[in-house]
C-alpha positions in Angstrom: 67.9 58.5 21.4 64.9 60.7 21.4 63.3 60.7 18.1 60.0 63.0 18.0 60.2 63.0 14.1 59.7 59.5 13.7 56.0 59.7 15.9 55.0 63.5 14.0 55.8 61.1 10.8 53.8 58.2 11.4 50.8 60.7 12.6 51.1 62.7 9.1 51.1 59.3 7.4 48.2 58.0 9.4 46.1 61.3 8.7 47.2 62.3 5.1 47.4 58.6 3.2 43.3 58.4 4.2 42.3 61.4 3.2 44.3 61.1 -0.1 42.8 58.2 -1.0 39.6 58.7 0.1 38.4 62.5 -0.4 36.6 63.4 -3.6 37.8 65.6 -6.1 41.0 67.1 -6.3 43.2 67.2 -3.3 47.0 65.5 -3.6 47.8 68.6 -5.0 47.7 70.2 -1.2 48.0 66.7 0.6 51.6 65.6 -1.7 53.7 67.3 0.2 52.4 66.7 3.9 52.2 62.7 3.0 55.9 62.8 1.5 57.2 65.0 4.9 55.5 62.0 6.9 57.6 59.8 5.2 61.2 61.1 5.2 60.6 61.9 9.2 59.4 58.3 9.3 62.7 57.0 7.9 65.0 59.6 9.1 63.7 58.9 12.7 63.9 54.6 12.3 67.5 55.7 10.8 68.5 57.5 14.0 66.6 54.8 16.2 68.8 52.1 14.8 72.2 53.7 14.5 72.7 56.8 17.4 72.5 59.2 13.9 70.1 60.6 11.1 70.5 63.4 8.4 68.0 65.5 10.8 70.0 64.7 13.6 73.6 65.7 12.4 72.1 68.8 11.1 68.8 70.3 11.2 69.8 72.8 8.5 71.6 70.3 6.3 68.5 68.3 5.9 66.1 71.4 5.0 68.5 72.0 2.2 67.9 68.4 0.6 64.0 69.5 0.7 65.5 72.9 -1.1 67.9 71.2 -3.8 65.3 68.5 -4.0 63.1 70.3 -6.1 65.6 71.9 -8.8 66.6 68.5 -9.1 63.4 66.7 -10.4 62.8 70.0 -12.1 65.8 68.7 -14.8 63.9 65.5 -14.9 60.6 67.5 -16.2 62.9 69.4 -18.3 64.4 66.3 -19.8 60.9 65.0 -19.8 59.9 67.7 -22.1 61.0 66.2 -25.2 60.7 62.4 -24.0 57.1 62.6 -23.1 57.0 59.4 -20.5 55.2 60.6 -18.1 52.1 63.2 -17.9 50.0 64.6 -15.6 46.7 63.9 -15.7 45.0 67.2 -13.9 47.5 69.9 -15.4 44.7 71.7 -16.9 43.1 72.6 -14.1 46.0 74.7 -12.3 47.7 78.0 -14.2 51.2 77.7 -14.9 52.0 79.7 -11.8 50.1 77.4 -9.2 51.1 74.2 -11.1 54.7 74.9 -10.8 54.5 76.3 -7.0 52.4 73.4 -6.1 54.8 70.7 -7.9 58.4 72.5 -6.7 56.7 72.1 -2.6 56.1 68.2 -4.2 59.3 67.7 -5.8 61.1 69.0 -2.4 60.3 65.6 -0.5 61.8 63.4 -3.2 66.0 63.8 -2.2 65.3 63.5 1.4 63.2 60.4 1.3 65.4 58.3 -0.9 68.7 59.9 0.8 66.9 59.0 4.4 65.5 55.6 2.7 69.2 54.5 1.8 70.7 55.3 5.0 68.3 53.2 6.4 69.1 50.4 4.5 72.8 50.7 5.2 71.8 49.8 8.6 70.4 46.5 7.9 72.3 43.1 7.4 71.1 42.6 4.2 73.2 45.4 3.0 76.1 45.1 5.5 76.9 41.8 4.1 78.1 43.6 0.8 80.7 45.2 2.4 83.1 43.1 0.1 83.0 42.6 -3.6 85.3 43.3 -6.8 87.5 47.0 -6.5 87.1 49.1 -9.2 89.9 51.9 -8.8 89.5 55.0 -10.1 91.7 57.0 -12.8 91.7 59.8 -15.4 91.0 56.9 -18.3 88.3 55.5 -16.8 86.5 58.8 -15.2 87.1 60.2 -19.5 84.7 57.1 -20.5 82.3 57.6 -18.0 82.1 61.0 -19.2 81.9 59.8 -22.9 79.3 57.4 -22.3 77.2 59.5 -20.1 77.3 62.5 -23.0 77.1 59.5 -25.7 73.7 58.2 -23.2 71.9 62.1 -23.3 72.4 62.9 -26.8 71.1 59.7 -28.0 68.1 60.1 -25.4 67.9 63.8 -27.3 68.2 62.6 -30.6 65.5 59.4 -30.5 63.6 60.1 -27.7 61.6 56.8 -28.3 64.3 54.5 -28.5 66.3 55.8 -25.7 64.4 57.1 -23.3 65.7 54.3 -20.8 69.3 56.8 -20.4 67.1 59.4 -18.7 67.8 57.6 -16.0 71.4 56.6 -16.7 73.1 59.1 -18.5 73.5 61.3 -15.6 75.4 58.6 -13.3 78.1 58.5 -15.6 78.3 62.6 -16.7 78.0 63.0 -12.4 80.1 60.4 -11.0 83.8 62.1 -12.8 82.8 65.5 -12.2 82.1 65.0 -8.3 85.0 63.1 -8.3 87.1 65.9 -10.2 86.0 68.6 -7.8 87.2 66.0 -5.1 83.4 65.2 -3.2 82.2 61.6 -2.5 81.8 59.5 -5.3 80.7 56.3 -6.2 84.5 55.3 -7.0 85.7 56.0 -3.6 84.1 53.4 -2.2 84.1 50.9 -4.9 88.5 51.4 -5.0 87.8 49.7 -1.7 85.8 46.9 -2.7 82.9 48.4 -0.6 80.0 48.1 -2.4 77.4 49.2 0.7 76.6 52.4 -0.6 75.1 51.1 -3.8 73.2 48.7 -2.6 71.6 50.9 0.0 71.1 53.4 -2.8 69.4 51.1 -5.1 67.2 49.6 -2.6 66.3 52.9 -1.1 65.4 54.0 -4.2 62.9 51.3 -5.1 61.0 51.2 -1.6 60.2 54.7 -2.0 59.4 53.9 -5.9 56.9 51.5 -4.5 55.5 54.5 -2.1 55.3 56.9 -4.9 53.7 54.6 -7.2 51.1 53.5 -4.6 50.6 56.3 -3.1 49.9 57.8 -6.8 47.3 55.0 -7.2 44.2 56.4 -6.2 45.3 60.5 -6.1 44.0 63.0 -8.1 45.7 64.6 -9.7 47.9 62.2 -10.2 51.0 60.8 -13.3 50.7 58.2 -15.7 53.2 56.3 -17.7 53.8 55.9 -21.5 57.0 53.8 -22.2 56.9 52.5 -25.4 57.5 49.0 -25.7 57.2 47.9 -21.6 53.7 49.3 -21.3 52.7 45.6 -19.8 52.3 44.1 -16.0 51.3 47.4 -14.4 52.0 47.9 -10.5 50.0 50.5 -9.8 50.1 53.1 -12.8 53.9 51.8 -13.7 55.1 49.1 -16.0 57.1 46.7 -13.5 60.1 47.3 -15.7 59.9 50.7 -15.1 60.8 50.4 -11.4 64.1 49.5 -12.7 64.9 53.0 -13.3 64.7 53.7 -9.7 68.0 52.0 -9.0 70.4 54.7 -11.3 67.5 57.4 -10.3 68.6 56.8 -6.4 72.5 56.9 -7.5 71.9 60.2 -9.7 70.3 61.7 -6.1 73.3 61.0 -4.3 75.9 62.0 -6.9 73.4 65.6 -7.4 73.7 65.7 -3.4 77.0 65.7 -3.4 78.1 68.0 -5.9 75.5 71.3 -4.7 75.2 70.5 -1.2 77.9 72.1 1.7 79.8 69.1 3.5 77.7 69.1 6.6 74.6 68.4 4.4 75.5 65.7 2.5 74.4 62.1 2.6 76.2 59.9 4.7 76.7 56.4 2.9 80.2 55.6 3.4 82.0 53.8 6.2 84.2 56.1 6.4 81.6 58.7 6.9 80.3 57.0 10.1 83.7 57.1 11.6 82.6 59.4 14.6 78.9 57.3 14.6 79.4 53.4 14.0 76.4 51.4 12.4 75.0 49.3 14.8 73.4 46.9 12.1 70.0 45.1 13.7 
C-alpha cells in the first residue's frame, strides 16, 4: 500500500521539531500544530503500512473530523481545569483572548487523532495481540448504573476538593462515558471485555502514553509552553511532568475513545475491535 502520509509526516517532523526547539523567542504557538500533523500522518501511515488499513485510509473525511471534535474535546479538559488549576500556561499573557483561544483550538485538534492513530498502531503489534484473552466482564443495567454512580461520585468530588481529587479528572469521565455509549448502542469498552478481549485497552493505554511522552518532550524546550502543579507528586520530573503524572494518560486515552465514539458518525470512528477489522485482518509484525 501506498502511504504518502507517512513520508509528508516524517518531513514535517524533521523540519518543525528543530526549529521548535531551536528558534528564539516565541514560536510553538505557530509550529504546535504543524509538529502534531507530522505525527498523526507518521502513525496513521506506519498503521496502514503494517495492516492494509488506517483511519486516513478508510476515510479521508472521517479522519478530518477527529482533528474537528479533537479540539472541543480538550476544551472540557481546560474547562475542568479551570477550577483544578494543574496545569498553566506559561506565555498566556502575551496573546488576547481571541488569538489564544484560535491558536490553542488549531493545537488541541491534533490531540484525538494522534492517540486514536497511536493505539491502532499498537493493536498491530504482538505485544498487544497477545492480550487477546483475559477475565470477561459482561455487561448489564446494574453494573453500567455503578459506573454511572462512581463516575458522577469521581467529578463532584474532583469539584468539591479540587486538591484532593484532582486525580478523577482523568477518571471520572470513563465511567460517566462508557454506560452512556453503551446505552445509545456505540462501541464500548464492555463489548469487548464480555468477550474476554482485552486488545483494545491495552492499545489505548499504551497509545496514550507514547504520545504522552511526545507531548511532554516535545513541550520541553517550547515556548510558550505548560507546566505542571500536582500537589503532592510534584517529584522525579520527565520533562516538565511528575512521572506519576503520565499515569493519567492511560484513562485520558480510554476517555478519547469513548468521546470518539459517542459524537463521531460510524464511518469515522476508531477502529479497535476485532470485530471492527473483519473486512481488514491485522497482520501483526
Amino acid at each position: 500500500m501506498r502511504t504518502p502520509q507517512l513520508w509528508i509526516g516524517l518531513a514535517l517532523i524533521a523540519v518543525i521539531w528543530p526549529l521548535n526547539w531551536g528558534l528564539d523567542g516565541i514560536r510553538t504557538h505557530l509550529l504546535f500544530f504543524p509538529l502534531w500533523l507530522g505525527y498523526a500522518l507518521v502513525v496513521d501511515g506506519w498503521c496502514a503500512r503494517r495492516t492494509g488499513t488506517s483511519a486516513l485510509t478508510r476515510s479521508p473525511r472521517g479522519f478530518a473530523l477527529q482533528f474537528a471534535l479533537s479540539g472541543p474535546a480538550w476544551w472540557l479538559f481546560e474547562l475542568i481545569n479551570a477550577r483544578l488549576g494543574n496545569w498553566e500556561y506559561v506565555g498566556r499573557e502575551r496573546f488576547n483572548d481571541l488569538e489564544y483561544a484560535l491558536l490553542c483550538s488549531a493545537s488541541f485538534s491534533t490531540v484525538l487523532p494522534s492517540v486514536l492513530g497511536t493505539a491502532e498502531l499498537m493493536l498491530s503489534t504482538q505485544w498487544v495481540q497477545r492480550r487477546a484473552q483475559g477475565p470477561r466482564i459482561v455487561p448489564s443495567r446494574g453494573l453500567n448504573l455503578a459506573f454511572a454512580l462512581i463516575g458522577a461520585a469521581m467529578l463532584a468530588a474532583m469539584l468539591l476538593w479540587p486538591r484532593h481529587f484532582y486525580l478523577f479528572c482523568w477518571t471520572s469521565l470513563v465511567f460517566l462515558l462508557e454506560p452512556l455509549v453503551q446505552r445509545l448502542g456505540r462501541r464500548s469498552f464492555l463489548d469487548d471485555l464480555s468477550r474476554g478481549d482485552w486488545r483494545p485497552w491495552w492499545a489505548l493505554w499504551s497509545g496514550g502514553l507514547i504520545c504522552g511522552f511526545f507531548w511532554e518532550m516535545w513541550n520541553w524546550h517550547s515556548d510558550p509552553k505548560w507546566i505542571y502543579h500536582v500537589p503532592g507528586v510534584e517529584f522525579w520530573k520527565v520533562f516538565e511532568m511528575p512521572l506519576l503524572g503520565y499515569l493519567g494518560y492511560f484513562p485520558f486515552a480510554m476517555e478519547l475513545y469513548l468521546f470518539a465514539n459517542l459524537c463521531l458518525p460510524p464511518w469515522a470512528r476508531p477502529k479497535l475491535s476485532s470485530l471492527d477489522h473483519r473486512f481488514a485482518p491485522i497482520r501483526v509484525q
